[in-house]
N, CA, C and O atoms as a printed pandas DataFrame, in Angstrom:
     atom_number atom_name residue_name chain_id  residue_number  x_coord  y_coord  z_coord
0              1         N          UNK        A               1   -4.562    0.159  -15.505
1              2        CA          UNK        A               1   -3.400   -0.638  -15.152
2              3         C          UNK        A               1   -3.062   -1.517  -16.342
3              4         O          UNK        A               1   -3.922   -2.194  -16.905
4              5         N          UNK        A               2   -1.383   -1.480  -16.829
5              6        CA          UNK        A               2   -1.454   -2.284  -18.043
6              7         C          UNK        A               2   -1.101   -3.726  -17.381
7              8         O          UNK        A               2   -0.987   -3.813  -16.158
8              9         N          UNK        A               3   -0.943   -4.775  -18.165
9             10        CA          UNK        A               3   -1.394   -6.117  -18.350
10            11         C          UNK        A               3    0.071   -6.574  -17.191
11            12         O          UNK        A               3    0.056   -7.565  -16.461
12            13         N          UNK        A               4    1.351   -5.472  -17.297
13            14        CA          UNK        A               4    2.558   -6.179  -16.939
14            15         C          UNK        A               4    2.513   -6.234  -15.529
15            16         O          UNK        A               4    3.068   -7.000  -14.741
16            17         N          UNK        A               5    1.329   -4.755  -15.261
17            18        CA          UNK        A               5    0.794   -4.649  -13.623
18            19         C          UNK        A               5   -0.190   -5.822  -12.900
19            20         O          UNK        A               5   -0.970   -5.598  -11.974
20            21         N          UNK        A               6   -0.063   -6.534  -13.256
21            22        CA          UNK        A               6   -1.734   -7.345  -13.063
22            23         C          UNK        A               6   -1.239   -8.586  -12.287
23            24         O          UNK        A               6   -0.391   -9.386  -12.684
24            25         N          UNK        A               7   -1.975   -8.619  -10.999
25            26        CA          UNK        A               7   -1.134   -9.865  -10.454
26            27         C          UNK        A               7   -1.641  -10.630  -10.778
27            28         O          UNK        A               7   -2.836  -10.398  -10.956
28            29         N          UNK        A               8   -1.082  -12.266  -11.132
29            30        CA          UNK        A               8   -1.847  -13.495  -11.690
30            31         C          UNK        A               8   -2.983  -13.753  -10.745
31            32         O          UNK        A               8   -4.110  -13.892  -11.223
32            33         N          UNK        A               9   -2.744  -13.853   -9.094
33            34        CA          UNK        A               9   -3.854  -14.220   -8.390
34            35         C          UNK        A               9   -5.089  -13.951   -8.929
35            36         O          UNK        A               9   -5.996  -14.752   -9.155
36            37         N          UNK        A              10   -5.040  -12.140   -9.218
37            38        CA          UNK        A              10   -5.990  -11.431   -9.165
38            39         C          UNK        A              10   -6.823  -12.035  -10.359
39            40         O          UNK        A              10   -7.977  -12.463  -10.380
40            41         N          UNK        A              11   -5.817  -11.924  -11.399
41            42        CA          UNK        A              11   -6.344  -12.123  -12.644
42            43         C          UNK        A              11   -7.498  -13.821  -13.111
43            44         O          UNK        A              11   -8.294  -14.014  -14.030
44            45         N          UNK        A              12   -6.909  -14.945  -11.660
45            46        CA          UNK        A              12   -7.783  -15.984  -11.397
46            47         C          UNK        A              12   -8.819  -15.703  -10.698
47            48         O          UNK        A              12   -9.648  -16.612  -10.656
48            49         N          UNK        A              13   -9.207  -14.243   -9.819
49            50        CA          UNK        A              13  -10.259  -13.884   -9.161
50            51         C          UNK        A              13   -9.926  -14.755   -7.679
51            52         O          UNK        A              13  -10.803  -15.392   -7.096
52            53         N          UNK        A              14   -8.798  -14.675   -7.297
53            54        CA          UNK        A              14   -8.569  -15.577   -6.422
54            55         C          UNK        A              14   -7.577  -14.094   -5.787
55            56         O          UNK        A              14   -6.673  -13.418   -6.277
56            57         N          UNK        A              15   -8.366  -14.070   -4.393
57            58        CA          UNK        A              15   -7.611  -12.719   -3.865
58            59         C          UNK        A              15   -6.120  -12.601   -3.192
59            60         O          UNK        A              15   -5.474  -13.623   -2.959
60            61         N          UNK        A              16   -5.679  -11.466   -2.933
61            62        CA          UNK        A              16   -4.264  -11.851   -2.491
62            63         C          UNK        A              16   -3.810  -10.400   -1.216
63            64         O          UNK        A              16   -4.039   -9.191   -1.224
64            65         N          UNK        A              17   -3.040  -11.395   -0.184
65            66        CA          UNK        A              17   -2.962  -10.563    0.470
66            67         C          UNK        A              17   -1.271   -9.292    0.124
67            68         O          UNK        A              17   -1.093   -8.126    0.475
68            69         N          UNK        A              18   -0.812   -9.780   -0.282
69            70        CA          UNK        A              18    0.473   -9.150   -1.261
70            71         C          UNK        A              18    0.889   -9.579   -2.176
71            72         O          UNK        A              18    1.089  -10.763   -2.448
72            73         N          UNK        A              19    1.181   -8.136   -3.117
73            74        CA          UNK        A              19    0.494   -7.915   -4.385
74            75         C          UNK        A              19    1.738   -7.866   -5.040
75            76         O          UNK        A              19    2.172   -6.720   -5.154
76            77         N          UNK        A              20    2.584   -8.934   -5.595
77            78        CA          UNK        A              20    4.354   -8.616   -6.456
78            79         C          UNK        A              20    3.855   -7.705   -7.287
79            80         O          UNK        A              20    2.727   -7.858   -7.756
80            81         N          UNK        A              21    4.834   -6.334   -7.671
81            82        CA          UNK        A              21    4.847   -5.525   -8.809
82            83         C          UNK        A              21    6.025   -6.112   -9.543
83            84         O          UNK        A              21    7.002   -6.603   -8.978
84            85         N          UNK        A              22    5.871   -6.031  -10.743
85            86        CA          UNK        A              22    6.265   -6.562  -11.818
86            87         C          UNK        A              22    7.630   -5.505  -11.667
87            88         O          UNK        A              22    7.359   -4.511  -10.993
88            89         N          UNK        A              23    9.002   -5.556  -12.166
89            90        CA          UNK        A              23   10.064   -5.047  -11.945
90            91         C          UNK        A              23    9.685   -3.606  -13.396
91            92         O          UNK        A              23    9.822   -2.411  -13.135
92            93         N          UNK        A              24    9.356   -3.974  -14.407
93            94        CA          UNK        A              24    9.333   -2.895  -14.852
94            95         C          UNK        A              24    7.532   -2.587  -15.061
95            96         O          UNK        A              24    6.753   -3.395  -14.555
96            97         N          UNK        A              25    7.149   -1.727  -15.609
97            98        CA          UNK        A              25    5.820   -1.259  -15.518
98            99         C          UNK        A              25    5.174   -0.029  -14.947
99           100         O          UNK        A              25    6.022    0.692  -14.422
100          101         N          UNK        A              26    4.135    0.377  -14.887
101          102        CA          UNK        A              26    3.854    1.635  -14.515
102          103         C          UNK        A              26    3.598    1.533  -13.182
103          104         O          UNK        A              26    3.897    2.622  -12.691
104          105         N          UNK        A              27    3.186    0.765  -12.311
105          106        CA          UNK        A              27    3.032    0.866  -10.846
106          107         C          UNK        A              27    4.295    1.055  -10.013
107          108         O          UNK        A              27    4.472    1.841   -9.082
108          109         N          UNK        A              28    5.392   -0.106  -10.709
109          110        CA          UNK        A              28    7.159    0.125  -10.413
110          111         C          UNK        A              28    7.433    1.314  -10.434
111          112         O          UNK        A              28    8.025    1.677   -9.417
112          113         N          UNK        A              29    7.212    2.245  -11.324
113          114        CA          UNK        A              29    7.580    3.339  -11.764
114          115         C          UNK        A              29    6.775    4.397  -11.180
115          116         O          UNK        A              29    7.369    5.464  -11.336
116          117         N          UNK        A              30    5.426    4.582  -10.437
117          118        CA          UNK        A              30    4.949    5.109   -9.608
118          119         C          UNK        A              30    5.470    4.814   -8.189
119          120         O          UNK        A              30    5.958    5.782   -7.605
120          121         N          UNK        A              31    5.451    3.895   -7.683
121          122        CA          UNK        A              31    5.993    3.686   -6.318
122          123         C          UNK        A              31    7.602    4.240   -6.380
123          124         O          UNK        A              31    8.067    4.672   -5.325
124          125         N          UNK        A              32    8.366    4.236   -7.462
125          126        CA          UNK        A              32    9.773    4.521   -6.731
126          127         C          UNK        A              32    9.582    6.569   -6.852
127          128         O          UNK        A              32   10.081    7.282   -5.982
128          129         N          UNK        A              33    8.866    7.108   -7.957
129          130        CA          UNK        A              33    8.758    8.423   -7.661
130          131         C          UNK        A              33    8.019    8.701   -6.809
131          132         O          UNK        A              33    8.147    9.876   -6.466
132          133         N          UNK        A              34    6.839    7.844   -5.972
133          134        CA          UNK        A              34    6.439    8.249   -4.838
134          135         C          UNK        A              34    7.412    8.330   -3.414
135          136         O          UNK        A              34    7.338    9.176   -2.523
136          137         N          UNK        A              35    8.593    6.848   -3.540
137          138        CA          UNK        A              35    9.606    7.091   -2.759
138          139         C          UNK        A              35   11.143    8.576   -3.143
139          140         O          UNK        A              35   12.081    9.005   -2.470
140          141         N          UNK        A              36   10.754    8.790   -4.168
141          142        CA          UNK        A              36   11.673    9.902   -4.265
142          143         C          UNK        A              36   11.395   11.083   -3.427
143          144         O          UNK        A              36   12.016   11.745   -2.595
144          145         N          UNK        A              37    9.954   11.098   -4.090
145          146        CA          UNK        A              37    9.603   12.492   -3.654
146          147         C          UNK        A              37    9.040   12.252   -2.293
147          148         O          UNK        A              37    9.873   12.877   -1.638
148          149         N          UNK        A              38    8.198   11.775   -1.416
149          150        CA          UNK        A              38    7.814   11.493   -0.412
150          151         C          UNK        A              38    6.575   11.397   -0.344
151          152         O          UNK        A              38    6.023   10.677    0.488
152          153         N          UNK        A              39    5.678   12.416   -1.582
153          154        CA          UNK        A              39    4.380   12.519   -1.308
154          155         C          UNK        A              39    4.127   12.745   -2.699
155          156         O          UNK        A              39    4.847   13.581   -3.244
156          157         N          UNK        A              40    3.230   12.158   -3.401
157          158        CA          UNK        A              40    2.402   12.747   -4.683
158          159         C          UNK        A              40    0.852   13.619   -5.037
159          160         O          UNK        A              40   -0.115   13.355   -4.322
160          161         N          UNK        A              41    0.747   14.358   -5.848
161          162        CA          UNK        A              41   -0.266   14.209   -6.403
162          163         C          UNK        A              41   -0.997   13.872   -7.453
163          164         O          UNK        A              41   -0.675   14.290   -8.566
164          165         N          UNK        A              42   -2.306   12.911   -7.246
165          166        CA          UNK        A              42   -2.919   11.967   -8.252
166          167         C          UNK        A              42   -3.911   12.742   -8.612
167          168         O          UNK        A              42   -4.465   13.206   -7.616
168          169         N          UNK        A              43   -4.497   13.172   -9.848
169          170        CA          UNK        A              43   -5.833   13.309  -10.464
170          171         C          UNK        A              43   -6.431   12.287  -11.233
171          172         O          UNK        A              43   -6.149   11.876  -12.359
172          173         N          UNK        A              44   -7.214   11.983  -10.516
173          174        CA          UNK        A              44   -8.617   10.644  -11.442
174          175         C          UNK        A              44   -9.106   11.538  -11.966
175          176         O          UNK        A              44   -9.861   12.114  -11.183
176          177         N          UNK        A              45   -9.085   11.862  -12.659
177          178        CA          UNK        A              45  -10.792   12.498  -13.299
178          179         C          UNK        A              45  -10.866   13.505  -12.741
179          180         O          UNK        A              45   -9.924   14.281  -12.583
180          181         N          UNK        A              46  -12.134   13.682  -12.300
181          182        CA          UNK        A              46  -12.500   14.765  -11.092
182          183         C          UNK        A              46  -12.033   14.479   -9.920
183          184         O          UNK        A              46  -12.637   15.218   -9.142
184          185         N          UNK        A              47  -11.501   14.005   -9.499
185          186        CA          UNK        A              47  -10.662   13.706   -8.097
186          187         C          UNK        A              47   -9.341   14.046   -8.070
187          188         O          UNK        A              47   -8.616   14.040   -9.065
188          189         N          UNK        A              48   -8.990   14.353   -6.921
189          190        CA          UNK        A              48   -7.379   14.645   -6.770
190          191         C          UNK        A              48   -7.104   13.893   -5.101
191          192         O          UNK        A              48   -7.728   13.938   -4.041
192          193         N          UNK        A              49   -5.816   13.212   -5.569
193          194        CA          UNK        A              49   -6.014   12.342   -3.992
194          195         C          UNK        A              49   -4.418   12.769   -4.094
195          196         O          UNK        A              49   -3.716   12.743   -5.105
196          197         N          UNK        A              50   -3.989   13.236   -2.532
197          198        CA          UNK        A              50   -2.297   13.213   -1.902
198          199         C          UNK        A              50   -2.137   11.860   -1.438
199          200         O          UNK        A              50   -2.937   11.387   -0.630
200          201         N          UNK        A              51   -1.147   11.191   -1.895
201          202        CA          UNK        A              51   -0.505   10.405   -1.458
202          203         C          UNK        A              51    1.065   10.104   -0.848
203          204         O          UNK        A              51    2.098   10.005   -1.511
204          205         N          UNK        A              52    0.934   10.011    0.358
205          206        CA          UNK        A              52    2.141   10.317    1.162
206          207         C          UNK        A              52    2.607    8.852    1.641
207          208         O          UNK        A              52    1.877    8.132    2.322
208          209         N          UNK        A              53    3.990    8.460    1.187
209          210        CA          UNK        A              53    4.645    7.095    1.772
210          211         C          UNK        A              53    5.388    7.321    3.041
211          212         O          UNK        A              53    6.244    8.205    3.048
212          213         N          UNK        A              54    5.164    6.641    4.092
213          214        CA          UNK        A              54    5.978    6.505    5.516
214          215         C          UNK        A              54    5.722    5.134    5.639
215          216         O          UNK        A              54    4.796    4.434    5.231
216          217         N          UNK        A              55    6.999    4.835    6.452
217          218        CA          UNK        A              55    6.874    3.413    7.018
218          219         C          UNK        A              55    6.565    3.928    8.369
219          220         O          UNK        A              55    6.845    4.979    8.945
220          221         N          UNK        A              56    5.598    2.381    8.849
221          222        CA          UNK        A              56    5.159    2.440   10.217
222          223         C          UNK        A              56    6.216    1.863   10.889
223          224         O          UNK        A              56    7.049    1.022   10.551
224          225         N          UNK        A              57    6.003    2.536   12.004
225          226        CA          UNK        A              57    6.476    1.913   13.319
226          227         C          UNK        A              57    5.823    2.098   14.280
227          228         O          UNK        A              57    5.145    3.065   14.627
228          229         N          UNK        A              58    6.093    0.821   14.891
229          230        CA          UNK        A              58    4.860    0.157   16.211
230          231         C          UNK        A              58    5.511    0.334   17.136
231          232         O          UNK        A              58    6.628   -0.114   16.878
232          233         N          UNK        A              59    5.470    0.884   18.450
233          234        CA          UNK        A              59    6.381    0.925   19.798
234          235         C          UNK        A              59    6.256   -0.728   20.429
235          236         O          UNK        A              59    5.621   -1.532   19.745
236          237         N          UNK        A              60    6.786   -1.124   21.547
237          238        CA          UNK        A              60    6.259   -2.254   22.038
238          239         C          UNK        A              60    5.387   -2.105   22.972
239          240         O          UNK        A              60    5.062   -3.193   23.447
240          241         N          UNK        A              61    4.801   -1.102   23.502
241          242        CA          UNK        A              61    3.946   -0.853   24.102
242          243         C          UNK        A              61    2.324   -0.943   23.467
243          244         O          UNK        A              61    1.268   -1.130   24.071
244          245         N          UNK        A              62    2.591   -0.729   21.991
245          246        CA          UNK        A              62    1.460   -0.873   21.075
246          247         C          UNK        A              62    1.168   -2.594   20.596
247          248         O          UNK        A              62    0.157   -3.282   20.454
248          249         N          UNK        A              63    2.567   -2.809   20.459
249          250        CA          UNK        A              63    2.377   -4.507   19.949
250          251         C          UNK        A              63    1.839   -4.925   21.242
251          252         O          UNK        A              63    0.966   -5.774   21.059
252          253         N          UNK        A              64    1.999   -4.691   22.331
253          254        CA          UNK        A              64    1.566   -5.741   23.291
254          255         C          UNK        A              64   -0.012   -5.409   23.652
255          256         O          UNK        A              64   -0.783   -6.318   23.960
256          257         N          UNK        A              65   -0.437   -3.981   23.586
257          258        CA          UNK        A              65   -1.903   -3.865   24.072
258          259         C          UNK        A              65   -2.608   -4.368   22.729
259          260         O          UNK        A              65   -3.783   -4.679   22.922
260          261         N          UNK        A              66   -2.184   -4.512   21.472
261          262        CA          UNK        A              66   -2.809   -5.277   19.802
262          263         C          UNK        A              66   -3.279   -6.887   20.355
263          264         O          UNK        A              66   -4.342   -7.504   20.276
264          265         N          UNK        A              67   -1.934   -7.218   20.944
265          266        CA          UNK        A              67   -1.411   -8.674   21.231
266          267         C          UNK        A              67   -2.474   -9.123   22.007
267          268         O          UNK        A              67   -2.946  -10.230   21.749
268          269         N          UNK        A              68   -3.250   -7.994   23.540
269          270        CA          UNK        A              68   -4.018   -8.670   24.108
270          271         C          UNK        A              68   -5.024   -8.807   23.751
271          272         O          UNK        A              68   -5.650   -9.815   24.080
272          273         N          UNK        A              69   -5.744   -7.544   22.683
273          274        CA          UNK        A              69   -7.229   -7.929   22.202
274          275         C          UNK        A              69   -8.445   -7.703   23.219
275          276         O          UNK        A              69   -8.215   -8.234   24.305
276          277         N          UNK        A              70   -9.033   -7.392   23.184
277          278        CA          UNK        A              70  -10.216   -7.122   24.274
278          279         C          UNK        A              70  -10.224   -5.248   24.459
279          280         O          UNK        A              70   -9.416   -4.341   24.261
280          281         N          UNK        A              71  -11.327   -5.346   24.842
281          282        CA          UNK        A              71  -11.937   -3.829   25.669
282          283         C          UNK        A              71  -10.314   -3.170   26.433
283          284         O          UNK        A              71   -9.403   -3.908   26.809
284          285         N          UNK        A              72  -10.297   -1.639   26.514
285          286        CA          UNK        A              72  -10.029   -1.163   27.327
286          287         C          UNK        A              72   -9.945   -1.485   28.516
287          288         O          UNK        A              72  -11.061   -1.480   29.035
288          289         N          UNK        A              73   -8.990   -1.821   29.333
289          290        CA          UNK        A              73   -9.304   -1.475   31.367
290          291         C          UNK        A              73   -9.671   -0.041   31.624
291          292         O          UNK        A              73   -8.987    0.873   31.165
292          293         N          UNK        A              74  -10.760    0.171   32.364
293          294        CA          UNK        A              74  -10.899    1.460   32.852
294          295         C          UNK        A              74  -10.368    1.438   34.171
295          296         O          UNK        A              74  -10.363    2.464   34.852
């Protein structure tokens, strides 16, 4: 990751729960061809990982059983 990617939080070792990408840079520039195309593929090294972007959506039937917290009713 170059230096323009680097969030300041991080860089104080002070963690963060969202992460600004810098407007130009290589992560900017990965995320919008991941939104072009819909799905990528990454090789690390010996690894190869698919990465597929969708936005979630929650029904309200889901927010509300999240909302109550606890065990199942059987």
């Amino acid at each position: 990751m170059s230096e323009e990617d680097r969030n300041p939080r991080e860089q104080e070792g002070m963690s963060a729960d969202i992460i600004a990408i810098s407007k130009d840079g290589e992560l900017r520039r990965f995320f919008e061809r991941l939104r072009a195309n819909g799905t990528l593929r990454v090789n690390d090294g010996g690894d190869e990982y698919v990465i597929k972007i969708s936005r979630s959506q929650m029904t309200n039937e889901a927010r509300d059983f999240l909302a109550r917290g606890g065990p199942i009713p059987e």
